[in-house]
C-alpha positions in Angstrom: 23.3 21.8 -26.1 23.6 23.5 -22.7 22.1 26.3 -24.2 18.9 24.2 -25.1 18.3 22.6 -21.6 18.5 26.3 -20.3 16.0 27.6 -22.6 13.8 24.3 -22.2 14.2 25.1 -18.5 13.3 28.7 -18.5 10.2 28.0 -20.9 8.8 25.9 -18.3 8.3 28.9 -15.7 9.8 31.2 -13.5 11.4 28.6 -10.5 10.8 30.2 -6.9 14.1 31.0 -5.7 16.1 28.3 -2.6 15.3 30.5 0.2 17.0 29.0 2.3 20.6 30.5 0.2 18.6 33.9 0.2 19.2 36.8 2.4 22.1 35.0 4.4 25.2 36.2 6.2 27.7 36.2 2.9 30.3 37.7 4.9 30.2 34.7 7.6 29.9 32.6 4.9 33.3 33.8 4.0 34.7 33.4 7.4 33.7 29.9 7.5 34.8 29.0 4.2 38.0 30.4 5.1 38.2 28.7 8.0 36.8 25.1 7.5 37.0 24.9 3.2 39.5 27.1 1.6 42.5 24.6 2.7 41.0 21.6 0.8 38.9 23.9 -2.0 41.0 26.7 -2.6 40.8 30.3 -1.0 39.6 31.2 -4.6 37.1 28.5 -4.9 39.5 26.9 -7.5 39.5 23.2 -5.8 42.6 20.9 -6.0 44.7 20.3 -9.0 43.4 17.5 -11.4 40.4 16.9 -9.5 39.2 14.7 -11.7 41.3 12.3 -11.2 41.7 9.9 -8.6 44.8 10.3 -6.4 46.9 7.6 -5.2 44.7 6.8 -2.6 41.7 6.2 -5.0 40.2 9.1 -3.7 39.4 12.0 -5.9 40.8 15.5 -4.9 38.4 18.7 -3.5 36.6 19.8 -6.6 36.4 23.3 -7.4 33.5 25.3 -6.1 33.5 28.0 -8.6 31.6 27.9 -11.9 34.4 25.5 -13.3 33.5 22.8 -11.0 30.6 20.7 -10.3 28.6 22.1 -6.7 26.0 24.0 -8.9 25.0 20.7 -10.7 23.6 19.9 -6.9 20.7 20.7 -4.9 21.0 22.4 -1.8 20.0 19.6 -0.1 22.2 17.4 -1.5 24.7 19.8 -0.8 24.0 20.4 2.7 24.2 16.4 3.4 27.3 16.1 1.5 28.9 18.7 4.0 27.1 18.2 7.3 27.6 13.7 6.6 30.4 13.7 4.9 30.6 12.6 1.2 30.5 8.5 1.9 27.4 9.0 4.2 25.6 11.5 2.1 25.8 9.4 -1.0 25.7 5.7 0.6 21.9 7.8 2.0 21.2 8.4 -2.2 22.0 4.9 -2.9 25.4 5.0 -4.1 27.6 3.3 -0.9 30.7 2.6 -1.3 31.9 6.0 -3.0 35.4 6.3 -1.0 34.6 10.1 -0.4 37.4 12.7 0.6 34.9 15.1 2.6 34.9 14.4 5.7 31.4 14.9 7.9 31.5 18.4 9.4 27.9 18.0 11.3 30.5 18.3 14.9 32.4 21.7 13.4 29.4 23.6 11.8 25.2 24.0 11.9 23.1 23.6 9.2 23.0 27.6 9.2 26.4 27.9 9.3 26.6 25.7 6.3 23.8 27.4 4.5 25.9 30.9 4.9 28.9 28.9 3.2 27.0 27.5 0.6 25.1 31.2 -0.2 28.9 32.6 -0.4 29.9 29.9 -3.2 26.9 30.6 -5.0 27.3 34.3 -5.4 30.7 33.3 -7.2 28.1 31.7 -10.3 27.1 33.5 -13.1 23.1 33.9 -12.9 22.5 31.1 -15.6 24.5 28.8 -13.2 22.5 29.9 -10.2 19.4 29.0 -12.1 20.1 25.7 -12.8 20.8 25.1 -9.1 17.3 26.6 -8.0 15.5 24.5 -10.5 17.5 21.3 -9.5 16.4 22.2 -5.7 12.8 22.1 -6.7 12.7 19.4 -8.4 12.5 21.0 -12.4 14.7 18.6 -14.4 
C-alpha cells in the first residue's frame, strides 16, 4: 500500500524541494543534536526503547528520528514548532491540547536556524523515498 501512495504521489508532479532543510550546516546540525537531542533520541537516532508505549508517567518516550520512527511523517513546520514550543504547545496550537508531551520547548536553548541545521542532519539519515514524502507533506501534497 505504501508503495501506492508513493507512486500516486510522484504521478502528481515533481514537489519543489523544503528549502529551508537545503544547503544547511549538516555538520552543526550534528553538534547540536549531539548536544541538545542525542540524550533523549539516541546518538544514533534510534529514540528510546518501546516508544510506543506510554511510560509510567503517561508520557510516551523520545521516538526514534531515523527512518524507523515517525519525524518524516511531519512537515517541517510542524517539526520546527514541535522543537522550538515544546510538544504540548505545538499540538495544543494544531488543536489537539491536552497531549501530555515529553519534549520540552527549546525556543530559550536554540534559533529557528539552529533547529533547521538539526532537522537537515536527521533527514539526511532517510532513504530518498522517505525524504519525499516529507517535502510533499511540507507543501501541502497529500
Amino acid at each position: 500500500m505504501r508503495g501506492l501512495v508513493l507512486l500516486l504521489f510522484c504521478a502528481a508532479g515533481p514537489v519543489a524541494a523544503d528549502h529551508r532543510l537545503t544547503g544547511r550546516d549538516l555538520e552543526r546540525g550534528a553538534a547540536l543534536y549531539a548536544e541538545n537531542c542525542a540524550s533523549c533520541h539516541g546518538t544514533e537516532l534510534e529514540g528510546q526503547p518501546n516508544w510506543r508505549s506510554p511510560g509510567p508517567d503517561g508520557r510516551l518516550p523520545a521516538p526514534p528520528h531515523d527512518v524507523t520512527g515517525h519525524t518524516w511523517h511531519h512537515d517541517t513546520d510542524m517539526l520546527l514548532d514541535y522543537t522550538l514550543k515544546g510538544g504540548a504547545a505545538a499540538l495544543a496550537a494544531r488543536g489537539v491540547p491536552g497531549f501530555d508531551s515529553g519534549m520540552p520547548a527549546f525556543e530559550d536553548v536554540l534559533s529557528a536556524e539552529e533547529v533547521l541545521d538539526i532537522l537537515a542532519f536527521i533527514r539526511v539519515s532517510w532513504p530518498e523515498e522517505a525524504r519525499e514524502l516529507q517535502r510533499q507533506r511540507t507543501h501541502g501534497v497529500d
